[in-house]
C-alpha positions in Angstrom: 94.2 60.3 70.0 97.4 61.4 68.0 97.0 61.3 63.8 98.7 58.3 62.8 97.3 55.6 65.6 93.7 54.5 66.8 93.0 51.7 69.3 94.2 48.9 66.9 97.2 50.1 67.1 97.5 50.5 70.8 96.0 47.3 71.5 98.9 45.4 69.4 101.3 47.6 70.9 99.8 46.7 74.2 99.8 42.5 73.1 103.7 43.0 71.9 104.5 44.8 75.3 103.2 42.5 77.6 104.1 39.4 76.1 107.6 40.3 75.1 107.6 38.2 71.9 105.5 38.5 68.0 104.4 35.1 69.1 103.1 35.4 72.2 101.2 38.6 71.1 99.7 37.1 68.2 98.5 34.0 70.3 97.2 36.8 72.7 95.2 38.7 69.8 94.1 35.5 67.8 96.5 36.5 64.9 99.3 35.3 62.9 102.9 36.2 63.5 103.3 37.6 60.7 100.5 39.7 60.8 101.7 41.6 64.3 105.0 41.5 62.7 103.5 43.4 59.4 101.6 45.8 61.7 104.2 46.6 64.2 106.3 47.6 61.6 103.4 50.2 60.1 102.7 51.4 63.5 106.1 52.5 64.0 106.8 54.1 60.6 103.5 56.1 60.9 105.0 57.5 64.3 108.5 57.5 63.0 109.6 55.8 66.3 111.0 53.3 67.7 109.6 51.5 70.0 110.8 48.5 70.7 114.6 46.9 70.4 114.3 43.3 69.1 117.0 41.2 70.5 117.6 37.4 71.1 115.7 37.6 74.4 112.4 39.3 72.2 111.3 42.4 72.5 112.3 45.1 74.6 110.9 48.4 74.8 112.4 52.0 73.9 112.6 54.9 76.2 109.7 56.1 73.8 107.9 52.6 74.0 108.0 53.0 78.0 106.6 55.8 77.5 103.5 55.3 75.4 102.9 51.8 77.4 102.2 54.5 79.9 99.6 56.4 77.9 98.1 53.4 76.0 97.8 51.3 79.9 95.1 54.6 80.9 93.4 54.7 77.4 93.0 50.7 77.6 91.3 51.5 81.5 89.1 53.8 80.4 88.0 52.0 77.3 87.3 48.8 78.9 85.5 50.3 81.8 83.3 52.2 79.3 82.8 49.0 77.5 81.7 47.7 80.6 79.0 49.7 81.9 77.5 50.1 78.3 77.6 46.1 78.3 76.1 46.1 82.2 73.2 47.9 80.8 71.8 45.4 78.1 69.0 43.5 79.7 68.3 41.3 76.6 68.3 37.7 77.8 70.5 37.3 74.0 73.9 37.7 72.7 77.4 36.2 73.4 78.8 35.5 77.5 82.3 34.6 77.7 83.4 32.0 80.1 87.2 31.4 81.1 87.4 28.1 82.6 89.6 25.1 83.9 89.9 22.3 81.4 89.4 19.6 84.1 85.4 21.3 84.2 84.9 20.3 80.9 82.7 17.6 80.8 80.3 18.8 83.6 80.5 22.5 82.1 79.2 20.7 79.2 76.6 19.4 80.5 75.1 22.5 82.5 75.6 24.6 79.3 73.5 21.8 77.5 70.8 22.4 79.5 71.2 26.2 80.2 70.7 26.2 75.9 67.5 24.6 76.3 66.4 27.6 78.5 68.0 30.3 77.0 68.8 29.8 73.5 69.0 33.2 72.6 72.5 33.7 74.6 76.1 31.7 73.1 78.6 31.0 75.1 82.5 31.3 74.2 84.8 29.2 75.8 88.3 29.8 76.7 90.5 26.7 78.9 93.5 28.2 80.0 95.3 27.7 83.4 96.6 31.5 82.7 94.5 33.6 84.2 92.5 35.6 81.8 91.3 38.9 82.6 87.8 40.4 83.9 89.3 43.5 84.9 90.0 43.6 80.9 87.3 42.3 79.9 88.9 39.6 78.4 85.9 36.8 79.9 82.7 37.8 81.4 82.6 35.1 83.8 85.7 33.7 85.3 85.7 30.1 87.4 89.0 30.1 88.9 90.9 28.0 92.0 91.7 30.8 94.3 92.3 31.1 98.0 91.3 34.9 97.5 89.7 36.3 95.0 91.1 40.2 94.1 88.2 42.7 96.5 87.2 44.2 92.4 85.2 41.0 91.3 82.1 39.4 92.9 80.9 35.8 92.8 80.5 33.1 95.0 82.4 30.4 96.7 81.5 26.9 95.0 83.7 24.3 97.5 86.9 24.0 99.6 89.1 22.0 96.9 89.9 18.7 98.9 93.3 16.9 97.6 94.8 13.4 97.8 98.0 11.5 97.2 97.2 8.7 94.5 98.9 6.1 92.8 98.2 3.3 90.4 96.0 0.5 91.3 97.6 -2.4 89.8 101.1 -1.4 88.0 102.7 0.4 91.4 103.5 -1.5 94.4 101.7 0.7 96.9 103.7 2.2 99.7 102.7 2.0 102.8 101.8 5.6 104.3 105.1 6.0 106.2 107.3 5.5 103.0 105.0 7.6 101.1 108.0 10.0 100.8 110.1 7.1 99.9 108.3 6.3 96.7 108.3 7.6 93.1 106.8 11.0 92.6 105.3 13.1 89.5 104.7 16.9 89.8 104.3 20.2 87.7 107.4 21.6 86.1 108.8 25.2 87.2 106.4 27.3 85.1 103.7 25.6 87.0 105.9 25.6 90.7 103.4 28.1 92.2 100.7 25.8 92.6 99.3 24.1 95.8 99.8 20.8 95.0 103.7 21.3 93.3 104.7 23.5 96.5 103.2 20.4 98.8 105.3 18.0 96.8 108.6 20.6 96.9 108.1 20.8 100.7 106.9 17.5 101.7 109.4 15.3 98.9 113.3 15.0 98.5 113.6 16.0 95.3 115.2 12.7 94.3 112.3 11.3 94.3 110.8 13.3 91.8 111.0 11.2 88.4 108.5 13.8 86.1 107.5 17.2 85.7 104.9 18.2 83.3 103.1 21.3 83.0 100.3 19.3 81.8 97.6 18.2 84.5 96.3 15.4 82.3 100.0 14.1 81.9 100.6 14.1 85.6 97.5 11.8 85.7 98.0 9.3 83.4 101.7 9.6 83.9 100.1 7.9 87.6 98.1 5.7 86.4 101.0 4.4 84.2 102.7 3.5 87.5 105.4 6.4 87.0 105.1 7.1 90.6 102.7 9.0 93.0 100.7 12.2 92.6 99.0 14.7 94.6 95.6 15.8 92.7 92.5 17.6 93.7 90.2 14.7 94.5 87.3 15.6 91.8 90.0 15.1 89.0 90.8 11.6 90.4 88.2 9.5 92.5 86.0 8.1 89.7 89.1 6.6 88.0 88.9 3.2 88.0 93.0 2.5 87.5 93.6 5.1 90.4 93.9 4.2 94.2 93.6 7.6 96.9 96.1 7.0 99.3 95.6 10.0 101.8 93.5 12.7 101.6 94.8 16.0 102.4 93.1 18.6 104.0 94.6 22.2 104.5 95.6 23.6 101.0 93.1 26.0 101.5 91.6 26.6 98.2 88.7 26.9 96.9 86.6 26.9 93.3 84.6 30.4 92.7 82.5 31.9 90.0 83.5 35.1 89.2 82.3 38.6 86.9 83.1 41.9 87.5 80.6 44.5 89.3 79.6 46.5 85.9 78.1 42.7 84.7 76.5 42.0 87.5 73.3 43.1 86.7 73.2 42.1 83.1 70.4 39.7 82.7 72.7 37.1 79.9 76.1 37.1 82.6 73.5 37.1 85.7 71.1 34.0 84.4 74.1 32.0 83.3 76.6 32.7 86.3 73.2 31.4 88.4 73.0 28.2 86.5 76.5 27.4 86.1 77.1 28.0 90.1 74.0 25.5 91.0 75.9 23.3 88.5 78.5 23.1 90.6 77.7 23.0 93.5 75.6 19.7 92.9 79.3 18.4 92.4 79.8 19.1 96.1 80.7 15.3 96.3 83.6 15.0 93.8 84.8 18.6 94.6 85.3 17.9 98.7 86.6 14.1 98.3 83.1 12.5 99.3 82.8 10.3 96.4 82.6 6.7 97.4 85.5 5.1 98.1 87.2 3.0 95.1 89.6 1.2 97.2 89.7 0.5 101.1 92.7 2.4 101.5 91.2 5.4 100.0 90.2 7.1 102.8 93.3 6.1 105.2 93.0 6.9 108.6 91.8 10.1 109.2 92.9 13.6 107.5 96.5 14.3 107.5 97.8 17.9 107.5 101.5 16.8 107.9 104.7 16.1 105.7 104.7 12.8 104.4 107.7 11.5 106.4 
């Protein structure tokens, strides 16, 4: 590597070139702004380049910046694939597995990890709830649980459950259409950043858009935003059915996507990632119930009348 930068370097460089902004590549690294601003600024002068043009829009890179995201992307590839292997070949049954996770999972990750501790207490776990996907082929998490309707070919897991989603709506502070006005009622769905979901692409096919009255990027608003009687919602059912103050209207079938447990190849034989991805997947899957819609019903028009796969006009 060239005098004047080691890995640190590259890997701010890296953070500021991907995220486009101090902020977003401090957040990235667990740092202040401040301190990639300090450090960008050091890295440059001890190259005596530019490599980045900071404008209104953030940060934009150089001809020479281009250039060295090149270089830095391969040295990054190689470094985490070394990492890798040397980590796939610890067979203590101790140290740290990293786990990047859906914040709805919470409470039932919670409880699995409770009693995978009381097995294993030799191996910590590390957290991170994000609905940005965080990478394995980075080694950013060890194990990834993700809502996918494909998993990339380079990771392995398993399948958990075919996400099944309803239409809901307040119990007692919405008048409850009946399933042929459906479309006629209030709505709430995700805002733009969030447009590439299943559930907010259902909604922009299925709903004139007048009748959307709130966008959140927030899952948890959306909910309670229903529940206040803002207007109907299209959830996966596990997030929903035990909620006393929530009615499921229809159930949809046909989003086609489904919960999996995740590591890369070079961790699949490490006894910490293998012991814990086991557990955590027969975790899961005893949630079979709440994750395909088959909890019991809290209203009689729950279920509706069979599965509907149509708009909602």
């Amino acid at each position: 590597m060239a005098a004047g930068m080691d890995w640190d370097d590259l890997r701010l460089f890296l953070a500021v070139a991907r995220a486009g902004s101090l902020t977003g590549a401090g957040r990235a690294l667990g740092v202040r702004h401040s301190t990639v601003l300090r450090r960008m600024a050091g890295f440059e002068a001890r190259l005596g380049l530019r490599l980045f043009d900071r404008g209104p829009g953030g940060y934009a890179l150089t001809a020479a910046g281009r250039e060295l995201l090149e270089e830095a992307s391969e040295v990054e590839t190689r470094l985490v694939a070394l990492e890798r292997r040397l980590s796939g070949r610890d067979q203590r049954l101790t140290g740290t597995v990293r786990i990047a996770t859906l914040g709805a999972l919470a409470p039932w990750l919670a409880e699995a990890l409770a009693a995978f501790r009381g097995l294993h207490p030799g191996i910590r776990t590390e957290i991170a709830i994000s609905h940005e996907t965080v990478s394995l082929a980075r080694h950013e998490t060890d194990i990834a649980i993700r809502i996918s309707r494909n998993p990339p070919d380079s990771l392995i897991g398993r399948r958990i459950a075919t996400l099944v989603h309803g239409i809901y709506g307040a119990r007692d502070r919405l008048p409850l259409p009946p399933e042929a006005t459906l479309a006629e009622a209030p709505w709430v769905t995700y805002a733009q950043g969030r447009a590439d979901l299943p559930q907010a692409r259902w909604v922009a096919a299925n709903i004139p858009d007048s009748q959307v009255v709130l966008r959140t990027d927030h899952t948890g608003m959306l909910i309670q935003a229903v529940r206040a009687g803002i207007g109907l919602g299209l959830f996966a059912c596990y997030l929903c059915d035990a909620d006393p103050g929530l009615v499921r209207l229809r159930t949809l079938n046909g989003l086609g996507f489904d919960l999996w447990i995740l590591t890369h190849p070079d961790l699949r034989d490490t006894p910490r990632v293998r012991v814990l991805m086991d557990h955590l997947a027969a975790a899961l899957a005893a949630r079979q119930p709440a994750l395909t819609g088959q909890m019991p019903a809290m209203d009689p028009r729950q279920r509706g009348e069979g599965e509907w796969t149509g708009s909602a006009d």
